[in-house]
N, CA, C and O atoms as a DFTB+ gen file, in Angstrom:
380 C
 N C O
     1  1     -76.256    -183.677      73.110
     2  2     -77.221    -182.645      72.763
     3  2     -77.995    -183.119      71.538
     4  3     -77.435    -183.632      70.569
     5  1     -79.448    -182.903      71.638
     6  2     -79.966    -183.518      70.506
     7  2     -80.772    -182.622      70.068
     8  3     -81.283    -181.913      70.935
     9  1     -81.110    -182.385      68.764
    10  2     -81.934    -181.084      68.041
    11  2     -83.277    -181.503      67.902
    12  3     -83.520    -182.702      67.763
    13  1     -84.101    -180.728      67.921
    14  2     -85.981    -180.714      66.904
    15  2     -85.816    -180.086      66.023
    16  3     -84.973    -179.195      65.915
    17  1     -86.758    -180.509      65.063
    18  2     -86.949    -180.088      63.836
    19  2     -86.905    -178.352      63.725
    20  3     -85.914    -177.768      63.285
    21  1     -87.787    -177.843      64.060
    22  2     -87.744    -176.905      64.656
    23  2     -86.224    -175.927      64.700
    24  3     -86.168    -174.883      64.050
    25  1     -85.139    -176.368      65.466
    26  2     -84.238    -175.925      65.351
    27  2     -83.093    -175.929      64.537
    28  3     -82.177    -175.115      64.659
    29  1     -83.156    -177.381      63.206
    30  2     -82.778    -177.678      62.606
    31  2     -83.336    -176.959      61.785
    32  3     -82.410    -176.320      61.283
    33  1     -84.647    -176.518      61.127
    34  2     -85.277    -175.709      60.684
    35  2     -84.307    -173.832      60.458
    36  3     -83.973    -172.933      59.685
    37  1     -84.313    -174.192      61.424
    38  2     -83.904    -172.658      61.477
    39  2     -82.501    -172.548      61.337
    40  3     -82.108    -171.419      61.043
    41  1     -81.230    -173.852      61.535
    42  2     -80.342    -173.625      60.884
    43  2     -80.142    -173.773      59.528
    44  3     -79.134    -173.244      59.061
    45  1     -80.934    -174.418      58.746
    46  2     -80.597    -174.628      57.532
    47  2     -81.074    -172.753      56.877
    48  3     -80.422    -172.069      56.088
    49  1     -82.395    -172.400      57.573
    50  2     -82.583    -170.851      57.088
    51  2     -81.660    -169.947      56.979
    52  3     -81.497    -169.153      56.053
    53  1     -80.812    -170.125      58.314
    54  2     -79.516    -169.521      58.179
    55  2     -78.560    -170.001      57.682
    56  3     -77.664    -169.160      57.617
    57  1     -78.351    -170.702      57.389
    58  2     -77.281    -171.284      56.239
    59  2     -77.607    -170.991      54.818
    60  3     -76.754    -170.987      53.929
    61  1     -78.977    -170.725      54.617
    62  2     -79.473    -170.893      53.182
    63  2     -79.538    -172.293      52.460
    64  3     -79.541    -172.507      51.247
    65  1     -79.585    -173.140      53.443
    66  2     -79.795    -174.550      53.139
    67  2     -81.669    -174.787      52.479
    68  3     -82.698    -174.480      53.080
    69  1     -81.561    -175.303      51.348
    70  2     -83.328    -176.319      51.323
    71  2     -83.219    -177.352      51.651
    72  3     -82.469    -178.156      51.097
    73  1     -84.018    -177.632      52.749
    74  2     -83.685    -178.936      53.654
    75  2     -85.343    -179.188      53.569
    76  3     -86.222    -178.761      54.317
    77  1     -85.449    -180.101      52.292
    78  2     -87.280    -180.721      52.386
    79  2     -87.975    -181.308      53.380
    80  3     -87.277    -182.059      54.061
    81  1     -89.232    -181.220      53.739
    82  2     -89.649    -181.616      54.786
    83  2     -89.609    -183.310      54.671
    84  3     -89.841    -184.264      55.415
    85  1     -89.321    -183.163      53.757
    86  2     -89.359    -185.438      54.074
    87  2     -87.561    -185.807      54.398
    88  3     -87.110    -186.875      54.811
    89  1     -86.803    -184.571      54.062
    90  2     -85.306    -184.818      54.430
    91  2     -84.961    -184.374      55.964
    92  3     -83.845    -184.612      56.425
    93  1     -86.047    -183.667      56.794
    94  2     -85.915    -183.142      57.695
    95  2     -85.625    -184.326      59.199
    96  3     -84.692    -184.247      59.997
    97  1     -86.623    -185.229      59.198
    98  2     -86.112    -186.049      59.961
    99  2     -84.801    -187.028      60.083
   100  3     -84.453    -187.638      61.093
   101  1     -84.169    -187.023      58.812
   102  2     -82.718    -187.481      58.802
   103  2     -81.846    -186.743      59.178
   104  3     -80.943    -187.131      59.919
   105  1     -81.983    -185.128      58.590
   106  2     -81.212    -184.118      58.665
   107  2     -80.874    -183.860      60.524
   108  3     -79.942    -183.252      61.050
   109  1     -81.904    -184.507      61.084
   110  2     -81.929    -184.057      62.409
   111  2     -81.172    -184.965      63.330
   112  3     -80.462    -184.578      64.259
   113  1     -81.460    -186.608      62.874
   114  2     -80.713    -187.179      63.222
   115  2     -79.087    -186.938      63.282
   116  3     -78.393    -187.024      64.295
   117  1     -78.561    -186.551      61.690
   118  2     -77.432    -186.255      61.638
   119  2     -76.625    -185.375      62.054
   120  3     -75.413    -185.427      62.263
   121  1     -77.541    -184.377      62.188
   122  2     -76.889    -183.651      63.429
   123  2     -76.753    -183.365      64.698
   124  3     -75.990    -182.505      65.136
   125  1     -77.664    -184.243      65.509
   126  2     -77.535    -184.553      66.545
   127  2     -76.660    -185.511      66.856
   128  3     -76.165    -185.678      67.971
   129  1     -76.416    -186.269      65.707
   130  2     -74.717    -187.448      65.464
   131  2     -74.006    -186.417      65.572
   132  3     -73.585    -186.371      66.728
   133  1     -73.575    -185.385      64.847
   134  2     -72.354    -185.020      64.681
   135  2     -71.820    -184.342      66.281
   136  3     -70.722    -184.492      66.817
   137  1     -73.317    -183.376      66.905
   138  2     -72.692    -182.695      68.515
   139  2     -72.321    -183.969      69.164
   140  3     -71.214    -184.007      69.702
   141  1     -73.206    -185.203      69.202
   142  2     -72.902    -186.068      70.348
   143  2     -71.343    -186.136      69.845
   144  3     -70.605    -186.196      70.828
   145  1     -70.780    -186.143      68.877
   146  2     -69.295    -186.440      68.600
   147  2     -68.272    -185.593      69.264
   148  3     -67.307    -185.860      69.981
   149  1     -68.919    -184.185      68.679
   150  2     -68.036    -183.409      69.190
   151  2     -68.172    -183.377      70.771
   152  3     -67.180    -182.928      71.344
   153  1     -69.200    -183.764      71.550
   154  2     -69.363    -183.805      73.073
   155  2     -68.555    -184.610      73.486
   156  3     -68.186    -184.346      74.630
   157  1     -67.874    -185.962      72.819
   158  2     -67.436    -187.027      73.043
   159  2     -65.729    -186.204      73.193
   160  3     -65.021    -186.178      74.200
   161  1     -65.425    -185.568      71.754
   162  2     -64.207    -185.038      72.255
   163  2     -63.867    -184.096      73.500
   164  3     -62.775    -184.138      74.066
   165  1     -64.853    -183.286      73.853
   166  2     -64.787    -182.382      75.060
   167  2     -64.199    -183.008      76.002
   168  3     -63.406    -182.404      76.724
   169  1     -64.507    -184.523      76.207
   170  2     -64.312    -185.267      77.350
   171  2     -62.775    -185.707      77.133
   172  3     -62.192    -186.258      78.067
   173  1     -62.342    -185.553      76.334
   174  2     -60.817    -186.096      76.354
   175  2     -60.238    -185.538      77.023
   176  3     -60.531    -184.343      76.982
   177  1     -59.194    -185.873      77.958
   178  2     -58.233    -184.766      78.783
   179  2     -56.650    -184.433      77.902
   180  3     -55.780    -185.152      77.411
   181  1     -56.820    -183.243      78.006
   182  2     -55.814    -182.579      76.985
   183  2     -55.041    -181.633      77.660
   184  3     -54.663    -180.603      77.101
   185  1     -54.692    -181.994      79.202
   186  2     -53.405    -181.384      79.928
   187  2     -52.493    -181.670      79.553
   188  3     -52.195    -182.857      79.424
   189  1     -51.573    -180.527      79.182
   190  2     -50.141    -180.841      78.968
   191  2     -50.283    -181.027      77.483
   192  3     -49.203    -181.418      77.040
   193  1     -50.972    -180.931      76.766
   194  2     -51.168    -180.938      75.212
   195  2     -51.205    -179.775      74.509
   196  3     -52.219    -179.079      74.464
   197  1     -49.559    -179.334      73.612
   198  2     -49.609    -177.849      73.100
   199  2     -50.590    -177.874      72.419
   200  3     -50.764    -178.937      71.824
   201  1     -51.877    -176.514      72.150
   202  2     -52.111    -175.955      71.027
   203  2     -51.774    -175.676      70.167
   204  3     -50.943    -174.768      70.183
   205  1     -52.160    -176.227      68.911
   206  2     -51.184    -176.633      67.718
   207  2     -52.414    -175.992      66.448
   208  3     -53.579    -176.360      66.299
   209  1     -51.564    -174.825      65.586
   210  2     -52.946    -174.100      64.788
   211  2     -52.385    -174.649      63.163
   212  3     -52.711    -173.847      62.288
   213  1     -51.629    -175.834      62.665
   214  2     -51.738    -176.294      61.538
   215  2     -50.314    -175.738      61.280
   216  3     -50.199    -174.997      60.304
   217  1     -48.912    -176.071      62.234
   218  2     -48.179    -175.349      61.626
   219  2     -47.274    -174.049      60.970
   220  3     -46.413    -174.002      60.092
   221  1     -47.891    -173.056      61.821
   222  2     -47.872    -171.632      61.314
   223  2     -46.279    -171.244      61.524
   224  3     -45.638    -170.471      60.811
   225  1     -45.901    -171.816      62.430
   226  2     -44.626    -171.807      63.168
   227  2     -43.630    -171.479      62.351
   228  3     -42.852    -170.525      62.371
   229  1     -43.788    -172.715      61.365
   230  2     -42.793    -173.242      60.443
   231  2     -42.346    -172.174      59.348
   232  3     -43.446    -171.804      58.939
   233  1     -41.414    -171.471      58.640
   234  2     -41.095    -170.745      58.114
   235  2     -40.203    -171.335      56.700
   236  3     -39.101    -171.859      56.536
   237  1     -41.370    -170.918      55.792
   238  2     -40.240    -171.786      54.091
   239  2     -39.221    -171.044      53.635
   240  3     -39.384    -169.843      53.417
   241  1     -38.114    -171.622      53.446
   242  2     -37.046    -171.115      52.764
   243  2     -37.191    -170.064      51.515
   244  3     -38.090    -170.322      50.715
   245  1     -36.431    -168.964      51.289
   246  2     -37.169    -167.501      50.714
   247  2     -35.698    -168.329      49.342
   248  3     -34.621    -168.862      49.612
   249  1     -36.302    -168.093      48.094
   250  2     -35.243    -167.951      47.179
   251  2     -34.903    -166.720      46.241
   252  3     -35.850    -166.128      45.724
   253  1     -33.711    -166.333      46.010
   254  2     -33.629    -164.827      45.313
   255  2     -34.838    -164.553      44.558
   256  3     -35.491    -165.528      44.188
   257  1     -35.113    -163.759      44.361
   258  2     -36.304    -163.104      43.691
   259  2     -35.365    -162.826      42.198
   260  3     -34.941    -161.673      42.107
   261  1     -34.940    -163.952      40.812
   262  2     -34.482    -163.333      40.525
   263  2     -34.816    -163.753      38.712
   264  3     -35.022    -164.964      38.640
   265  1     -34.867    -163.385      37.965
   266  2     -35.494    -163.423      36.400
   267  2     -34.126    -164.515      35.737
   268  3     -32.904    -164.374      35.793
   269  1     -34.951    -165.557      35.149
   270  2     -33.606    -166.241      35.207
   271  2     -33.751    -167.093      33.798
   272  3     -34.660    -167.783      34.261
   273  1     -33.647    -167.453      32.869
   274  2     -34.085    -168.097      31.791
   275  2     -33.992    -169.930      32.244
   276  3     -34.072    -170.806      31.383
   277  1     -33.841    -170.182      33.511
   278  2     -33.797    -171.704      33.587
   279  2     -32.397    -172.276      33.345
   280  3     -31.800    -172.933      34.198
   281  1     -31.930    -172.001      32.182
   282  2     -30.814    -172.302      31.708
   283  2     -30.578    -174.209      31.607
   284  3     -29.721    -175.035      31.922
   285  1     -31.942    -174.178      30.962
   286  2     -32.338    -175.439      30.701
   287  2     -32.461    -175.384      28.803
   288  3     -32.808    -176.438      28.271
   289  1     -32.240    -174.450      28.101
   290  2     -32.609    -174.681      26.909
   291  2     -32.832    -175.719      25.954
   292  3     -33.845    -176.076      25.355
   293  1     -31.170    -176.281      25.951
   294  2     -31.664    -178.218      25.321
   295  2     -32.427    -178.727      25.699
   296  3     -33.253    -179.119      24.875
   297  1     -32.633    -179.014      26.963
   298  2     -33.927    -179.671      27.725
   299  2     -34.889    -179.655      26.835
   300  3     -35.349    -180.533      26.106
   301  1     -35.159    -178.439      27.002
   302  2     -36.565    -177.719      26.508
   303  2     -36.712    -177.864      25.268
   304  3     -37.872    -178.175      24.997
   305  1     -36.146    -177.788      24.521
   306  2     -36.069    -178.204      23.259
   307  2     -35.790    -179.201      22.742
   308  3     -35.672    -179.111      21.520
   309  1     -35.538    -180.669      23.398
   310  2     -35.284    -181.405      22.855
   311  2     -36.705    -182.368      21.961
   312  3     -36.812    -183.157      21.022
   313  1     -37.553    -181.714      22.924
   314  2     -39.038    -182.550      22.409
   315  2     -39.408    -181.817      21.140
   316  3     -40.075    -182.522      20.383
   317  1     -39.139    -180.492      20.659
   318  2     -39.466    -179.791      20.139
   319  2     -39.716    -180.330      18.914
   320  3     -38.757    -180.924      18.421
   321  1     -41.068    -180.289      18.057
   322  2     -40.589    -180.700      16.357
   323  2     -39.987    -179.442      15.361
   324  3     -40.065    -179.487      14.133
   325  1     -39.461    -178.475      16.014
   326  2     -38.900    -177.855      14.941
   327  2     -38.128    -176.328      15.858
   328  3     -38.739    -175.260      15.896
   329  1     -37.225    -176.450      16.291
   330  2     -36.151    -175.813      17.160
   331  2     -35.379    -174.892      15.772
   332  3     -34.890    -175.465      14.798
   333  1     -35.414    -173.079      15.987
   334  2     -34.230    -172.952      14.879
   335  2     -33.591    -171.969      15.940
   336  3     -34.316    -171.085      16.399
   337  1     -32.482    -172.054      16.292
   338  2     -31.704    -171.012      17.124
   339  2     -32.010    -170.597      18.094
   340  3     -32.064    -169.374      18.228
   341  1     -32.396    -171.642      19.367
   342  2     -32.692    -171.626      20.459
   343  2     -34.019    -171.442      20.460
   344  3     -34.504    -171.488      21.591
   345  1     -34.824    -171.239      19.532
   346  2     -36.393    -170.831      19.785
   347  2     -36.938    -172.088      19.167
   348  3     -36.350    -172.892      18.444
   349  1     -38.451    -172.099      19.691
   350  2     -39.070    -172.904      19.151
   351  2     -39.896    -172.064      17.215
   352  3     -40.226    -170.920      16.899
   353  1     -39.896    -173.505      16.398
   354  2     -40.424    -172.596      15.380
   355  2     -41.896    -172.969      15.189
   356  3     -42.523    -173.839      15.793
   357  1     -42.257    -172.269      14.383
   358  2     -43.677    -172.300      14.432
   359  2     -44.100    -171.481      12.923
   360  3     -43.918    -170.341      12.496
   361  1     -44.791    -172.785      12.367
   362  2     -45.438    -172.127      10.992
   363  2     -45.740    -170.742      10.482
   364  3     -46.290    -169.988      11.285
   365  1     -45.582    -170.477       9.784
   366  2     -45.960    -168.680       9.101
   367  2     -47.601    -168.856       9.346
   368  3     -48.177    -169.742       8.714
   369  1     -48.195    -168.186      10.073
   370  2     -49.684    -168.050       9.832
   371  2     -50.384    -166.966       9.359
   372  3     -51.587    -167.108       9.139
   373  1     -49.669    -165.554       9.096
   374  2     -50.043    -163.873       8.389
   375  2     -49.285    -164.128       6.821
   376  3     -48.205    -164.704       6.687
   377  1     -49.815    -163.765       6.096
   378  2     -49.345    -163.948       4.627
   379  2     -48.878    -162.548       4.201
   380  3     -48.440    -162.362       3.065
């Protein structure tokens, strides 16, 4: 399938595309590349080939919903430059 300007015209209107008139004859080419492509796939035979929608199938493992401090504290603090009693410290800045 191959487009005219003309109809390329009128998709970019509906798209809200500015498609300049000196970009118009490329623009047309390229999309008349892209249907011949997709025409090309039509032709594949795809009997016996499940419909497949990205996976949906698949179901992720649920973990407690539950408030937890990590129980990583040293961790966390080990980079720290100034740790006093499990918290990080941090300069007086209100006088």
């Amino acid at each position: 399938m191959s487009l005219d300007k003309a109809t390329v015209r009128k998709i970019a209107t509906l798209a809200r595309i500015d498609v300049p008139e000196t970009d118009l004859e490329s623009t047309v080419q390229q999309l008349s590349g892209i249907l011949k492509w997709i025409e090309q796939l039509a032709e594949v035979n795809t009997d016996g080939v499940a419909p497949m929608s990205g996976g949906t199938d698949l179901k992720l493992p649920w973990r407690p919903d539950a408030v937890t401090d990590g129980g990583k504290v040293d961790a966390v603090l080990a980079n720290a430059p100034d740790a006093q009693d499990g918290f990080f410290g941090v300069p007086k800045v209100v006088e």
